[in-house]
C-alpha positions as CSV (number, residue, x, y, z in Angstrom):
1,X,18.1,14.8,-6.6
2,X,16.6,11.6,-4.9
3,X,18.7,8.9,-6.9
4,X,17.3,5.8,-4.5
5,X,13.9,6.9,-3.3
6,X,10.9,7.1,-4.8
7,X,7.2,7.8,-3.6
8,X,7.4,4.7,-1.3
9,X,11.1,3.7,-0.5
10,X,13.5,1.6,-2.9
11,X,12.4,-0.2,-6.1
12,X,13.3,-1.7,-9.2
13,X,13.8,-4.8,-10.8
14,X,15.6,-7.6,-8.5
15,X,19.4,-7.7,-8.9
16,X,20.0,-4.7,-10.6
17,X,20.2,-1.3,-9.2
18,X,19.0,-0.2,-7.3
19,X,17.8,-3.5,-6.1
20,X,20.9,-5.2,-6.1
21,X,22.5,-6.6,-2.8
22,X,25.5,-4.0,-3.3
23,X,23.0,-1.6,-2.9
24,X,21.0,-3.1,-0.4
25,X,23.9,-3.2,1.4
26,X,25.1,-0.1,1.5
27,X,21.4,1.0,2.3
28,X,21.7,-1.3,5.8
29,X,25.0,0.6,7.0
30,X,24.0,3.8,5.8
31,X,20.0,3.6,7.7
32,X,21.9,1.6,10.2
33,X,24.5,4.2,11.1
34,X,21.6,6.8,10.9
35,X,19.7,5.5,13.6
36,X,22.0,4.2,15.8
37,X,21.1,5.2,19.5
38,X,23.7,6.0,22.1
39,X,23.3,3.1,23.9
40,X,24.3,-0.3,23.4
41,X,21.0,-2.4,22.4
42,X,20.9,-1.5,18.8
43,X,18.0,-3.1,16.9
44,X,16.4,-3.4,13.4
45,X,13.8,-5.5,12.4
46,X,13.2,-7.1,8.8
47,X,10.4,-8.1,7.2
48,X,9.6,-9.4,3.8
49,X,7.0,-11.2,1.1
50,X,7.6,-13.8,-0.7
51,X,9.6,-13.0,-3.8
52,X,12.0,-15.1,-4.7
53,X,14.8,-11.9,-4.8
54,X,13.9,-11.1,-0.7
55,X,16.6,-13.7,0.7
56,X,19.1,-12.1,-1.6
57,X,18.0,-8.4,-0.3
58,X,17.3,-9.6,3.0
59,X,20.8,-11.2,3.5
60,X,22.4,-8.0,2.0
61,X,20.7,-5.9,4.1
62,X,21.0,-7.8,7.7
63,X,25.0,-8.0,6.6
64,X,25.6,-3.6,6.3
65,X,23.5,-3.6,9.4
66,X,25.5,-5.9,11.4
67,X,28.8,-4.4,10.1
68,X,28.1,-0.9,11.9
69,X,26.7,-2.4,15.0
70,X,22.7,-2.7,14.8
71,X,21.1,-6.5,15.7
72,X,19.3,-7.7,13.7
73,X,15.7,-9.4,14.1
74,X,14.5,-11.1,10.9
75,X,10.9,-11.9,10.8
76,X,10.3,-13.8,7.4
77,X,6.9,-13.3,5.6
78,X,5.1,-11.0,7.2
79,X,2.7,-7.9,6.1
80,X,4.0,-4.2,5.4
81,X,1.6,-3.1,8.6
82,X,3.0,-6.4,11.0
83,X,6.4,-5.1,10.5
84,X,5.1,-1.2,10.9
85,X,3.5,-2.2,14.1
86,X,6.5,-4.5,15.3
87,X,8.9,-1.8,14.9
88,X,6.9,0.2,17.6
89,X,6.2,-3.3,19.7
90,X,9.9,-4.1,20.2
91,X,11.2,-1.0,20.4
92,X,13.3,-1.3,17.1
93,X,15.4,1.9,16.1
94,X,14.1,0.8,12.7
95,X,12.3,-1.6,10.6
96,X,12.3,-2.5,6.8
97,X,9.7,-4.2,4.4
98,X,11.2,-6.2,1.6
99,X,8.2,-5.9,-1.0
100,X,7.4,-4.2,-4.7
101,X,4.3,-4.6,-3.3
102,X,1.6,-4.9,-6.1
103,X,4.3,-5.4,-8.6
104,X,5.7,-8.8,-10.2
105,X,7.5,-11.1,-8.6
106,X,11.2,-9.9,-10.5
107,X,10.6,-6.1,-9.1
108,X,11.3,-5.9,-5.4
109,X,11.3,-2.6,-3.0
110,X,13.0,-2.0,0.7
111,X,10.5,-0.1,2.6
112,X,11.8,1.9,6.0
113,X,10.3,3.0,9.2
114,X,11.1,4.9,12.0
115,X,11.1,3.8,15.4
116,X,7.7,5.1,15.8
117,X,6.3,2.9,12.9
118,X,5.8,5.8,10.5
119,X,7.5,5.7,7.0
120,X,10.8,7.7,6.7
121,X,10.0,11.4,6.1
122,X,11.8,12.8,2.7
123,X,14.8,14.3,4.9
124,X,16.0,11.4,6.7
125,X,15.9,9.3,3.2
126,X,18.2,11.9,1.7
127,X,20.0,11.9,4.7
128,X,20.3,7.9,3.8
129,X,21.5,8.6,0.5
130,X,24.0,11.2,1.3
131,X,25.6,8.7,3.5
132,X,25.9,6.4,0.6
133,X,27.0,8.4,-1.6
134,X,29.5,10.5,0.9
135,X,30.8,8.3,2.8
136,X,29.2,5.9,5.6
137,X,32.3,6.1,8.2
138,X,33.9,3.4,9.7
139,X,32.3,0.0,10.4
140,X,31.8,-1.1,14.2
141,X,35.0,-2.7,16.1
142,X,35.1,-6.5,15.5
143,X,33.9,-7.1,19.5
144,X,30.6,-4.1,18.0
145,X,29.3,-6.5,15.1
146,X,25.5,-6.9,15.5
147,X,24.2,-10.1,15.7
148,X,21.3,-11.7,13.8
149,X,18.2,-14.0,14.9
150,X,15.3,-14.9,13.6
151,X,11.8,-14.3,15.5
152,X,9.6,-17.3,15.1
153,X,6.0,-16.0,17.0
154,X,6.2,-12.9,14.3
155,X,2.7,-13.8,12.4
156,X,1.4,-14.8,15.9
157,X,1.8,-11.2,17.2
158,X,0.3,-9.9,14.5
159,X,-2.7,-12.6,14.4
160,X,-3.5,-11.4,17.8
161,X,-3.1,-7.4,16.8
162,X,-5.6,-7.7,14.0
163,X,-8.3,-9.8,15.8
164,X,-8.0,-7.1,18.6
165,X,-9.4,-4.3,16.0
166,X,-12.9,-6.2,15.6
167,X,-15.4,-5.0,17.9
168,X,-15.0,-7.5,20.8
169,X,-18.8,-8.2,21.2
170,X,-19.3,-9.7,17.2
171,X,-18.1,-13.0,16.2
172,X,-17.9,-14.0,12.4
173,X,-19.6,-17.2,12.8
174,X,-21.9,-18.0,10.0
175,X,-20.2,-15.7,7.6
176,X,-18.4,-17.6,4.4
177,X,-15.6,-15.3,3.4
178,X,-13.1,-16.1,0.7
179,X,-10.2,-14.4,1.0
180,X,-7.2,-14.3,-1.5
181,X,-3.7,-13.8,-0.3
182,X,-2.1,-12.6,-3.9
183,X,0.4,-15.5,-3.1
184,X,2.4,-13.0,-0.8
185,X,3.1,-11.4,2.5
186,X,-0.2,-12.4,4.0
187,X,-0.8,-15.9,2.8
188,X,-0.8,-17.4,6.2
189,X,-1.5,-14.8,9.0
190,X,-4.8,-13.3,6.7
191,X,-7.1,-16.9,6.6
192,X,-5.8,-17.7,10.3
193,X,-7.2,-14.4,11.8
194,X,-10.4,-15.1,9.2
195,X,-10.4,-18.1,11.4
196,X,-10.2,-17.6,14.7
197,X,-12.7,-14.9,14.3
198,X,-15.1,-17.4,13.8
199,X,-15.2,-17.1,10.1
200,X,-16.1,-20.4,7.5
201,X,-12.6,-19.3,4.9
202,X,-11.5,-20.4,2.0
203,X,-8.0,-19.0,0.6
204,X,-7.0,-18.3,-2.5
205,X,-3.4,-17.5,-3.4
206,X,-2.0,-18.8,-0.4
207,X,0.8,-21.5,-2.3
208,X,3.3,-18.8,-2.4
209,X,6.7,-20.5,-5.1
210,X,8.9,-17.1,-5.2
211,X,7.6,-16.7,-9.1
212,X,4.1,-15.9,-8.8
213,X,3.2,-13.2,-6.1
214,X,0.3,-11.0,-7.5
215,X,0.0,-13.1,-10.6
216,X,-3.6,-13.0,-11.9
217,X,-4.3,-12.8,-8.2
218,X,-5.0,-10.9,-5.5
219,X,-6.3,-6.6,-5.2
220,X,-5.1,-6.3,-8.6
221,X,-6.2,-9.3,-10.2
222,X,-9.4,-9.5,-8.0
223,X,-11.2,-11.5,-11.6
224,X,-10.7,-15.1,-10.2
225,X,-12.1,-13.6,-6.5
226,X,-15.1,-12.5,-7.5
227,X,-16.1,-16.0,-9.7
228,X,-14.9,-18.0,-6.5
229,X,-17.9,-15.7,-4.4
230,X,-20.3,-16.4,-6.9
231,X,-19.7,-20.2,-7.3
232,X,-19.0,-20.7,-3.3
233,X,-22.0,-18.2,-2.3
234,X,-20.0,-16.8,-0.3
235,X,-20.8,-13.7,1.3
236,X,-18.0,-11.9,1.1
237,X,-14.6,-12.0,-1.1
238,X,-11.0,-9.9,0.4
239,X,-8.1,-10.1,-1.6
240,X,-5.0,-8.5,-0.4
241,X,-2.0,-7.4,-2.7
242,X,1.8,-8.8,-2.1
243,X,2.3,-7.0,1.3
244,X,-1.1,-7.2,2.5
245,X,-1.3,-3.1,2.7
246,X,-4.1,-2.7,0.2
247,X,-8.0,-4.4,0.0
248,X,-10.1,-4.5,-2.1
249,X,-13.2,-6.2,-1.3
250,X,-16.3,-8.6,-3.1
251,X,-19.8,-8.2,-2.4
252,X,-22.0,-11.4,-2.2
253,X,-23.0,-10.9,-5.8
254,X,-19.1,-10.7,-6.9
255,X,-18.9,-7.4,-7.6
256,X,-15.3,-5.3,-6.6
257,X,-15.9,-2.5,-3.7
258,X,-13.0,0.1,-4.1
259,X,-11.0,2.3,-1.4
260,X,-13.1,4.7,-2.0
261,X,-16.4,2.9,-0.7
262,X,-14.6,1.7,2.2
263,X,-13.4,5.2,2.8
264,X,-16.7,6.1,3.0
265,X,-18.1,3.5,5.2
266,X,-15.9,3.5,8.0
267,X,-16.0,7.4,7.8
268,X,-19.8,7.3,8.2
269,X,-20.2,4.4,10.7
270,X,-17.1,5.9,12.8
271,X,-18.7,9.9,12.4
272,X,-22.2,8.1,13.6
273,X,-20.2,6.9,16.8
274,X,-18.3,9.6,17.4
275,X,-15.3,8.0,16.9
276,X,-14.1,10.5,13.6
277,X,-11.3,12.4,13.9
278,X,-10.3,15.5,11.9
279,X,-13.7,16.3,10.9
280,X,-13.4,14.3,7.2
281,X,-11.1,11.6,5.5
282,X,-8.1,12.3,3.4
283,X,-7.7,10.5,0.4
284,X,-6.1,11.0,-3.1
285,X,-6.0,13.4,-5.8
286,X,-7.3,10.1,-7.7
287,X,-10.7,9.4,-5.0
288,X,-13.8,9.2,-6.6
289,X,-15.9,12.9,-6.6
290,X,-18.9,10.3,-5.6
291,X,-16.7,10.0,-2.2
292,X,-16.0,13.6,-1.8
293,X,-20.0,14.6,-2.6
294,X,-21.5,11.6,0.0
295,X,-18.6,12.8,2.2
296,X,-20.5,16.4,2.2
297,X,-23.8,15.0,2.3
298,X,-22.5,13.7,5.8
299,X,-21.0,16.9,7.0
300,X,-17.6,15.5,6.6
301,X,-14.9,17.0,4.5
302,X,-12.3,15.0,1.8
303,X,-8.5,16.0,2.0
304,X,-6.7,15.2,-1.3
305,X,-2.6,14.9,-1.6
306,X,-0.6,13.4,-3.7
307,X,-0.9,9.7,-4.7
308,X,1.0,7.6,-1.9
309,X,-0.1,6.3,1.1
310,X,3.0,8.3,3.0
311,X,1.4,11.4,2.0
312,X,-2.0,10.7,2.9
313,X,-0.7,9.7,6.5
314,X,1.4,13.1,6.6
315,X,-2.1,15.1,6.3
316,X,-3.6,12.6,8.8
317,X,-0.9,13.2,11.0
318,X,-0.7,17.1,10.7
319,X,-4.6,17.5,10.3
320,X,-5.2,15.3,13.3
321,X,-7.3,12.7,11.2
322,X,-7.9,9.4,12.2
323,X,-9.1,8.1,8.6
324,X,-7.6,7.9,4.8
325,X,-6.9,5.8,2.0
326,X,-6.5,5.4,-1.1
327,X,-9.2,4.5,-4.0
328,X,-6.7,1.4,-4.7
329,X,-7.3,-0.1,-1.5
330,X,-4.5,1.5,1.1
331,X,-7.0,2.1,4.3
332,X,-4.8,3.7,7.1
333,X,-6.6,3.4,9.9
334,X,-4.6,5.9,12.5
335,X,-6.4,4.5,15.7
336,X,-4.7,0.9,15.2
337,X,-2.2,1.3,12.4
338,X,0.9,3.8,10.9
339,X,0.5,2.8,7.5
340,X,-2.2,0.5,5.2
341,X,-3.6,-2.5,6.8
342,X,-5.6,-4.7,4.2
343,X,-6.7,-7.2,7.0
344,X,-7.5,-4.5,9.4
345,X,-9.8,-2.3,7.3
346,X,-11.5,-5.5,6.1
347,X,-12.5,-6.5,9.6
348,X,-13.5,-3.1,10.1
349,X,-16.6,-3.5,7.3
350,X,-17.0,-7.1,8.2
351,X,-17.6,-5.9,11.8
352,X,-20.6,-3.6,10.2
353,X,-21.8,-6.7,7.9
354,X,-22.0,-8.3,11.2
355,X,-23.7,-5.8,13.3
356,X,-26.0,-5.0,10.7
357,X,-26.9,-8.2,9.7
358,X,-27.2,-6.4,6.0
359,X,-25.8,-7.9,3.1
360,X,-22.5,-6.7,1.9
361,X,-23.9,-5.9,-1.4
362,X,-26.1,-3.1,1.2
363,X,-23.9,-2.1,3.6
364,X,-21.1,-1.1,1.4
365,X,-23.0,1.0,-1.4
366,X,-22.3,4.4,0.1
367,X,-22.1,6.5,-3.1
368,X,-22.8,6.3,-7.0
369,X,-19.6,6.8,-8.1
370,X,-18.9,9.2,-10.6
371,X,-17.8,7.9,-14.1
372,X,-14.0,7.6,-13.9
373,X,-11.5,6.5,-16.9
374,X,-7.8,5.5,-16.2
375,X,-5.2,4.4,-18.5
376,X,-2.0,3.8,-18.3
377,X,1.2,4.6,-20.8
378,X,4.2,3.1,-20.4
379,X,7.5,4.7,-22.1
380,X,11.0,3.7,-22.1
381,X,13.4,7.2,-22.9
382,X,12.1,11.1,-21.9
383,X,9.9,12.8,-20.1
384,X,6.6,12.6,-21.8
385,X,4.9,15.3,-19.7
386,X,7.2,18.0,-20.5
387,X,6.5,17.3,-24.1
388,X,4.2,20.2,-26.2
389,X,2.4,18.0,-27.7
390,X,1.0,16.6,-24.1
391,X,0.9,19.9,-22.5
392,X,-1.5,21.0,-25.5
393,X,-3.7,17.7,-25.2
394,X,-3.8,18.4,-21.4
395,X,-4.8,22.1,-22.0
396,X,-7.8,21.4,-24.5
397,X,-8.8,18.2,-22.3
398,X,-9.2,20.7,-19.3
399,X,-11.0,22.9,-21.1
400,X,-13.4,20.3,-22.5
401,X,-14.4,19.4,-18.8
402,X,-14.2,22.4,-17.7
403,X,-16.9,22.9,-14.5
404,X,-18.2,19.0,-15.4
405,X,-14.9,17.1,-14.5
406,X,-11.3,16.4,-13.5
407,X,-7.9,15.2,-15.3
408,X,-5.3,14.0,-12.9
409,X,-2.0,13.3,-15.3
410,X,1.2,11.6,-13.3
411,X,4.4,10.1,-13.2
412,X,4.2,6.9,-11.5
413,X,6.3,6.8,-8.8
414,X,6.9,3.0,-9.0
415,X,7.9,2.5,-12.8
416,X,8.0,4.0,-16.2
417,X,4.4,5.1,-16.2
418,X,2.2,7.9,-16.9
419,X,-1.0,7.5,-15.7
420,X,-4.1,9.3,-17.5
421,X,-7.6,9.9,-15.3
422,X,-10.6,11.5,-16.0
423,X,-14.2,12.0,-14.4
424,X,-17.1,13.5,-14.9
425,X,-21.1,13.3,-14.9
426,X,-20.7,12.6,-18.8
427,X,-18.9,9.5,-19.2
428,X,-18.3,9.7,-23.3
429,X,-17.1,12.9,-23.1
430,X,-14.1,11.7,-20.5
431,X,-13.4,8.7,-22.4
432,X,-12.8,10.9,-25.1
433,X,-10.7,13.2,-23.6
434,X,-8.9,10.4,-21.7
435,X,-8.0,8.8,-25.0
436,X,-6.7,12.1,-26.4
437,X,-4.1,12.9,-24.0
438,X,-3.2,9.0,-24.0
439,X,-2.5,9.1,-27.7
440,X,-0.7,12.2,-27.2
441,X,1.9,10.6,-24.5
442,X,1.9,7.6,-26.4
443,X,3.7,9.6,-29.7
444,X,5.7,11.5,-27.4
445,X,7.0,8.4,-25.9
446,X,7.1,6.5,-29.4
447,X,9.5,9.9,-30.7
448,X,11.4,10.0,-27.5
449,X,12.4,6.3,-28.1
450,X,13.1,6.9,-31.9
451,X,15.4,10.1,-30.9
């Protein structure tokens, strides 16, 4: 059984396990030892957000890689995608994202990537974990210890990736874009690259104290966003989450545009040039069936797999598509990126705003979108989906939408969480089938705790 690992890398709550530094530790010799090469420039690269608990991680980590050998290049704050595309850039055998993410500041998560940028595939993380738990051999010879440095032109490298992905005949110049940071990863290298582009910015969430990453701010918070449009007029709002992997974007009237109409645009404009690969877009089992039915009205076809931007690039990557995502705002965009790149798909629609000279309001209004209800349960002891009382609520909710809607029930792979979504043409009859199976994890969970 995975005991670390969940659907994307390590996470818990900072300073204890598995985020504590013994752990994080361990992890560095263990990943370290498991891609050591045979020759004698060993390298890792380490990225992180802001949270207060990534020196404390980061420290622990850099120390079990330079005990069996690796050197280590710390980068500081820096996107999930800038460390990705590092990894690949300086020829790392590895490279590791210090982030939870979307999560609170007092979660944290160590995030690993091959030497080709992609995430770590399920067998090399248990390979990781057997090693831990195993045995990692002896530590490198005292004259063998890695050594550590920092690289200071990091965010630079990465300013200059991301302003590479805009079509190189538009400018932004005229465009008022507000664009909130979440107080993480991003906070500086997102309004810079706004910037140069030509772009008239103004940041939000870009004051970063250790305490208040993705607090009422940000892809998850997007409220205080969309009022900052409104009252700036701004034409556009982008707001990032703690790693900068997920967007969700603002129209001019401050209203939020999901993954899913993002998926949708870039799919279209791309298909139109002839730039679509794979024949279609893979997405989630959570996507909107508004994307899947504009997605057939353009010939294209919608892949769903599991929630998790890893498994939507594993499709991509055995499919031979060149476009996915998630509804909550992970765009990978194979042609520049290995994994989610908030800044990078947002450029991508700004560089249709641009060329269209549409409104943002226009130009991203691809599909109605079906009705679609989530909720979320949280539950402390159990397993409330192998309860029969939520089995039954599942069963009858199914039948109830039978041929006029979806359920997707799940386990969060983040935290103690089941999540409950349904859709269909008739909205009151999903909310009411939503709220069913809710209430009937929610007394599972409630008798589970009692037990």
């Amino acid at each position: 059984m995975r005991k670390h690992f969940g659907t994307d890398g390590i996470r818990g709550q900072a300073n204890t396990w598995p985020m504590d530094a013994e752990t994080a530790l361990k992890v560095g010799m263990a990943a370290g030892r498991l891609f050591m090469r045979d020759d004698n420039n060993h390298r890792v690269v380490i990225g992180k957000d802001t949270r207060l608990s990534g020196y404390m991680i980061e420290s622990a980590l850099a120390a079990g890689f330079l005990s069996v050998g690796m050197n280590v290049f710390q980068f500081g704050p820096l996107p999930t995608p800038a460390v990705a595309m590092l990894t690949r850039s300086l020829r790392a055998d590895l490279g590791v994202m210090i982030s939870a993410s979307h999560n609170p500041f007092c979660d944290n998560g160590i995030k690993l990537f091959g030497p080709d940028g992609y995430k770590l595939s399920d067998d090399q993380e248990h390979e990781i974990e057997r090693l831990i738990h195993e045995g990692i051999g002896e530590p490198a010879a005292s004259e063998k210890i890695g050594r550590a440095k920092r690289i200071e032109d990091a965010q630079a490298r990465y300013i200059e990736f991301a302003k590479r992905t805009f079509p190189k005949e538009l400018r932004l110049e005229g465009l008022r874009v507000v664009v909130d940071c979440a107080n993480g990863a991003a906070y500086r290298v997102a309004p810079t690259a706004l910037w140069e582009l030509g772009a008239e910015v103004f940041p939000l969430g870009v004051e970063p104290n250790g305490l208040n990453i993705n607090d009422k701010c940000g892809s998850t918070a997007p409220e205080r966003l969309c009022e900052r449009v409104r009252e700036l007029r701004a034409d556009v709002g982008i707001a990032l989450d703690g790693d900068a992997d997920r967007v969700i974007l603002v129209n001019e009237k401050g209203h939020i545009i999901d993954g899913d109409q993002v998926l949708a645009l870039i799919a279209g404009t791309w298909s139109a040039a002839g730039r679509l690969s794979g024949g279609g877009v893979v997405a989630t089992v959570m996507s909107n069936l508004g994307l899947e039915r504009r997605l057939q009205h353009l010939g294209l076809t919608l892949e769903r797999t599991k929630v998790g931007d890893r498994y939507v690039v594993e499709r991509m990557r055995t499919g031979g598509f060149n476009v996915g995502g998630e509804q909550s705002g992970h765009i990978v965009l194979s042609d520049f990126t290995t994994t989610g790149d908030g800044l990078i798909a947002a450029l991508q629609v700004l560089g249709v705003v641009v060329a269209s000279g549409r409104p943002v309001s226009e130009v991203c209004s691809c599909f109605e979108p079906v009705p679609q209800v989530l909720t979320s349960v949280r539950y402390t002891d159990g397993n409330p989906l192998e309860s029969a009382l939520v089995k039954s609520a599942i069963a009858e909710g199914e039948q109830r939408l039978a041929g006029n809607g979806r359920l997707v029930i799940r386990a969060s792979g983040t935290e103690p969480v089941i999540r409950v979504m349904g859709e269909g043409d008739d909205e009151k009859l999903v909310r009411a089938v939503v709220r069913d199976i809710a209430g009937a994890v929610k007394d599972s969970a409630a008798r589970a705790a009692a037990a």
